[in-house]
One Martini backbone bead per residue (centre of mass of N, CA, C, O) as a GRO file, in nm:
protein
  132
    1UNK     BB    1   0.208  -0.198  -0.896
    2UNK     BB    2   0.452   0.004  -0.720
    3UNK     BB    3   0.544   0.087  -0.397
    4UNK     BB    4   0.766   0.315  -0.232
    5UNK     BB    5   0.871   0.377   0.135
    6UNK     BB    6   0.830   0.589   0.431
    7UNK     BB    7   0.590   0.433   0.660
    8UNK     BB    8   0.720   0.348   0.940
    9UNK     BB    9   0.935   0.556   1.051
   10UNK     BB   10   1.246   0.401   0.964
   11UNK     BB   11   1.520   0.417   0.954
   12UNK     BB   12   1.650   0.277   0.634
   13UNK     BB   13   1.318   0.210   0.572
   14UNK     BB   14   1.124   0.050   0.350
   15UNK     BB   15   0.825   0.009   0.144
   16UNK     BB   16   0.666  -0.245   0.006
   17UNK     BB   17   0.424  -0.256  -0.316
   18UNK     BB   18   0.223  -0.474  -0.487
   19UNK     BB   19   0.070  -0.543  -0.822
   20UNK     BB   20  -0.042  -0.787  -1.017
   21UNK     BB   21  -0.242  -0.880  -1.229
   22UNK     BB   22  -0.350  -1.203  -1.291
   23UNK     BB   23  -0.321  -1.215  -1.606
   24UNK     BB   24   0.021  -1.138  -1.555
   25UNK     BB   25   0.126  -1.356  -1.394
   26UNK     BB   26   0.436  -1.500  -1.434
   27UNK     BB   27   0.622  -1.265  -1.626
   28UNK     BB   28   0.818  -1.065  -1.419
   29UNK     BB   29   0.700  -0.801  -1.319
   30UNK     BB   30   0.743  -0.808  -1.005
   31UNK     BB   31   1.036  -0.856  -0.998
   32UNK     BB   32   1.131  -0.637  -1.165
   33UNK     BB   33   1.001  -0.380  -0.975
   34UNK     BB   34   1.146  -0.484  -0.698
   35UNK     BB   35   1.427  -0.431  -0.815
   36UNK     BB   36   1.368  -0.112  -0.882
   37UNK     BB   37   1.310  -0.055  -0.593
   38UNK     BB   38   1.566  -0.173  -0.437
   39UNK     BB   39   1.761   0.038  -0.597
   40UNK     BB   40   1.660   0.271  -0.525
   41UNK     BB   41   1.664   0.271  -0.208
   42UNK     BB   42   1.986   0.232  -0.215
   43UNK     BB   43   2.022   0.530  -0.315
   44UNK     BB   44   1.871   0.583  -0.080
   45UNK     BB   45   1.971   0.534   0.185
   46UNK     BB   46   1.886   0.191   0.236
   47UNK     BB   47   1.885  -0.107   0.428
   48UNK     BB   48   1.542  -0.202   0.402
   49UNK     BB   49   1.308  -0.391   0.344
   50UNK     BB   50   0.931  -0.387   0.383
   51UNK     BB   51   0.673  -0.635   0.429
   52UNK     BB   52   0.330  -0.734   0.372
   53UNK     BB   53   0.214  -1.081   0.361
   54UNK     BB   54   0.067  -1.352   0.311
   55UNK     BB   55   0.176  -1.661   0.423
   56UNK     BB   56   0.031  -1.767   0.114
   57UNK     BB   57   0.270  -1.594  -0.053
   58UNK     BB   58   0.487  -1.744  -0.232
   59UNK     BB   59   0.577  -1.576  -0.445
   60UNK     BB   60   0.672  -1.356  -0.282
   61UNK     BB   61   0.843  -1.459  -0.111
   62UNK     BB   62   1.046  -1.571  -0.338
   63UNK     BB   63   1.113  -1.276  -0.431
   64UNK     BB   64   1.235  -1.133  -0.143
   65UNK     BB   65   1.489  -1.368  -0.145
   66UNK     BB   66   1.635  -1.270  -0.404
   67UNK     BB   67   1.709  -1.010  -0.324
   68UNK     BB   68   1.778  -1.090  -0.034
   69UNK     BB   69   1.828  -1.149   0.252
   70UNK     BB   70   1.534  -1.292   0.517
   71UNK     BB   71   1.325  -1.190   0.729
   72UNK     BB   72   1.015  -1.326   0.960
   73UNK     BB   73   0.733  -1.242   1.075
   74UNK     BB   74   0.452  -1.383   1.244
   75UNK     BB   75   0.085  -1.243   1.219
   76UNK     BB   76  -0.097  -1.541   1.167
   77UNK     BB   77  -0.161  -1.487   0.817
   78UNK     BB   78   0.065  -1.308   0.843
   79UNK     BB   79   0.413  -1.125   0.701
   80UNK     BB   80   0.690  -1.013   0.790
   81UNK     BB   81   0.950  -0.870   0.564
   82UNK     BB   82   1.274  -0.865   0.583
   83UNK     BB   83   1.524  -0.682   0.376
   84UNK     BB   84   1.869  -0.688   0.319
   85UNK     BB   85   2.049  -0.431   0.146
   86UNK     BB   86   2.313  -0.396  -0.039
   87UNK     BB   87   2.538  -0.255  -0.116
   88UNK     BB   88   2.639  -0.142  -0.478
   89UNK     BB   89   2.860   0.051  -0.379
   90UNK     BB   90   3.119   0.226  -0.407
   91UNK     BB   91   3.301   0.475  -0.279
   92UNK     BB   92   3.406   0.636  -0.573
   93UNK     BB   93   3.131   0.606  -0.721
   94UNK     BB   94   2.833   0.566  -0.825
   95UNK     BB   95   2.504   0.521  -0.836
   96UNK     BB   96   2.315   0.335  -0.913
   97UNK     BB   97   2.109   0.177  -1.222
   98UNK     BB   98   1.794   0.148  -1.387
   99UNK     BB   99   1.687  -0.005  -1.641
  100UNK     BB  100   1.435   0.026  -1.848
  101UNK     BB  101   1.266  -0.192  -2.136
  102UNK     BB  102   1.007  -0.179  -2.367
  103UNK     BB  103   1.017  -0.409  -2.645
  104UNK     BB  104   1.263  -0.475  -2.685
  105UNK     BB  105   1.493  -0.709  -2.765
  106UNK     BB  106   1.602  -0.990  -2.649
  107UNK     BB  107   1.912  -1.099  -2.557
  108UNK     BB  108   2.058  -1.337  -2.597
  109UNK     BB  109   2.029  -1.674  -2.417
  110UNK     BB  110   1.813  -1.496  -2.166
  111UNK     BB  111   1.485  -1.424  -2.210
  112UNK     BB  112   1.208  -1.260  -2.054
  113UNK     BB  113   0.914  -1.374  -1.986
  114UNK     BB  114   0.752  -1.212  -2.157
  115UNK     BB  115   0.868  -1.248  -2.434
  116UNK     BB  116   0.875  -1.569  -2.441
  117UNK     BB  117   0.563  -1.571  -2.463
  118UNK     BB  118   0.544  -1.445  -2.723
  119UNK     BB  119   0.380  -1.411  -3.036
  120UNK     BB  120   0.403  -1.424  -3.375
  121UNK     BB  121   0.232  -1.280  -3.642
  122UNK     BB  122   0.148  -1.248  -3.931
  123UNK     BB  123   0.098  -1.102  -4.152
  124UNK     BB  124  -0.248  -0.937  -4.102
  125UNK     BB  125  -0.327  -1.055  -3.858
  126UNK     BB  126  -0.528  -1.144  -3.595
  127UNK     BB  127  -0.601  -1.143  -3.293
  128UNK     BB  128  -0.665  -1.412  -3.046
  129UNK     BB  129  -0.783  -1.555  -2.804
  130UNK     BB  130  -0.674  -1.647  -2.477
  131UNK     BB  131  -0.616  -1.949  -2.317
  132UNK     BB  132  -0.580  -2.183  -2.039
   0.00000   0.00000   0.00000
């Protein structure tokens, strides 16, 4: 789930939140959201995200900082991260467009870390439980 919002009633500041399955995380699919959340924003004339997250929570702060610039203000456990979006815009272009695709072949050679994952099964057999 992701949410993008003007929450904080800074001009040209998004608000954004996250949240993935425990069971789905590390495929790629936070990483996704964030970067079509940032897309969004910057289309929409932002030019800051702004995250409140636990300060021990690193794949997030590791996501936020590849978005673009980020700084921390740290609040306790807890840090604001405010990350500075670029635009993307040409002067005289149209704005950016952010297309997902679920399901289709990734294109080589580097798949998305969920397909990556994803095994085919013979046909006929029927998927059995996944342990970890």
């Amino acid at each position: 789930m992701a949410t993008a919002g003007r929450l904080s009633g800074e001009p040209r500041v998004v608000d954004l939140g996250l949240q993935v399955a425990d069971a789905q995380q590390q495929r790629g699919i936070g990483t996704l959201m964030a970067c079509h959340a940032a897309a969004h924003a910057r289309s929409s004339g932002a030019h800051t995200l702004s995250v409140y997250t636990a300060a021990s929570n690193t794949p997030m702060l590791r996501l936020l900082h590849r978005l673009g610039p980020a700084t921390q203000t740290p609040h306790g456990s807890h840090v604001d991260v405010r990350v500075q979006l670029k635009s993307r815009r040409t002067p005289s272009g149209p704005p950016p467009t952010v297309s997902l695709t679920f399901g289709s072949r990734p294109s080589p050679p580097h798949p998305p870390p969920l397909q990556r994952r994803m095994r085919r099964l013979p046909t006929g057999s029927k998927p059995s439980p996944v342990t970890a």
